[in-house]
C-alpha positions as CSV (number, residue, x, y, z in Angstrom):
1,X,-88.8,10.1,-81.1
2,X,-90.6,7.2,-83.4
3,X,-90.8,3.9,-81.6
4,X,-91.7,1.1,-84.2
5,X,-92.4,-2.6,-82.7
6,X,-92.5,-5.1,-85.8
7,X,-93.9,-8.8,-84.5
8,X,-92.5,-11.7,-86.4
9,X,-93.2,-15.2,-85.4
10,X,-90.8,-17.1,-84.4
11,X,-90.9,-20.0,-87.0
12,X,-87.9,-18.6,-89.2
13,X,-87.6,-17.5,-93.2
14,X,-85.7,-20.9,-94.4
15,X,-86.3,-24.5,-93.1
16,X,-84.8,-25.4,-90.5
17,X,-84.5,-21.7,-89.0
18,X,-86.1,-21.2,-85.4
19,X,-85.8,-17.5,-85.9
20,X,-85.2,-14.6,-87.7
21,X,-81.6,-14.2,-88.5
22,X,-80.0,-11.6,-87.1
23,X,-79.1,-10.0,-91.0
24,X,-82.9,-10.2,-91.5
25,X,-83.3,-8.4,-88.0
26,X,-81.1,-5.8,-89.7
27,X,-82.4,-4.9,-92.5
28,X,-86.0,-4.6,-91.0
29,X,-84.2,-1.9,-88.4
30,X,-82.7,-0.3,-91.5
31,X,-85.7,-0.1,-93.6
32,X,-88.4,1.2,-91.1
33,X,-85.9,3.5,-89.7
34,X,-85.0,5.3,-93.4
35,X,-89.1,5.0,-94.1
36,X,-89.8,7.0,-90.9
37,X,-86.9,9.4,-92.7
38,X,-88.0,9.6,-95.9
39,X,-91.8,9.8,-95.3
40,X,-92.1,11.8,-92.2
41,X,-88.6,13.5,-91.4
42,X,-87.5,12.1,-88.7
43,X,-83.2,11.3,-88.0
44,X,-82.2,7.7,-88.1
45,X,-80.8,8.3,-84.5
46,X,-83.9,9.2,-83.2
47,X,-85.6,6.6,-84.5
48,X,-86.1,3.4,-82.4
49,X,-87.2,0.1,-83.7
50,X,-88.4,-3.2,-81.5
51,X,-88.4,-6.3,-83.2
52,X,-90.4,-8.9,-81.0
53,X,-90.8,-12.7,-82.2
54,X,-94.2,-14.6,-81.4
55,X,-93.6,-17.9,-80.6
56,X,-96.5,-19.9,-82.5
57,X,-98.4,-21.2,-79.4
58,X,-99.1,-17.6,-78.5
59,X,-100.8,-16.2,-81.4
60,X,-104.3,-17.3,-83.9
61,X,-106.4,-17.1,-86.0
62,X,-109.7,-17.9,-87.0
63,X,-110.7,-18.7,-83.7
64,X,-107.8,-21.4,-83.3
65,X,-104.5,-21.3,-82.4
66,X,-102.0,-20.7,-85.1
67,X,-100.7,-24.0,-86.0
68,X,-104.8,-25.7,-85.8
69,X,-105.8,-23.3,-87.9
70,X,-103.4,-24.2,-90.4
71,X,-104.0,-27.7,-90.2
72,X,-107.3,-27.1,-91.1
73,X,-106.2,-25.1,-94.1
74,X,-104.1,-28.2,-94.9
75,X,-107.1,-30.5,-94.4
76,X,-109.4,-28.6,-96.1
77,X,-106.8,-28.1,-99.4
78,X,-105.7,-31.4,-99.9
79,X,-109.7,-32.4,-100.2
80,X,-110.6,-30.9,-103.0
């Protein structure tokens, strides 16, 4: 019994989206279930799949927290 966990962030695909939407949510339950099918065998109904969405405050990068570390990528873009 497969148990995938994919981690989004919770910023949405489109602006003005909070989250993913829930056909997006879909068809990432969809496709890792028929990969675990087609590459290793195993039935879609054993197949479970976790979708969890980061809020951005709880994940980084570079040492900084998510939306810093972008602002420094902004910073450091917009002066050259």
């Amino acid at each position: 019994m497969p148990i995938v966990t994919i981690q989004v962030t919770r910023e949405g695909t489109t602006p003005g989206a909070s989250s993913t939407t829930p056909e997006q949510k879909a068809a990432l339950i969809k496709g890792a279930s028929e990969l675990l099918r087609d590459v290793l065998g195993k039935p879609l109904d054993s197949t479970f799949v976790v979708i969890e969405e980061v809020d951005t405050d709880n994940w980084g990068w570079g040492g900084l927290p998510a939306l810093e570390y972008r602002k420094k990528l902004a910073a450091a873009a917009s002066s050259r």
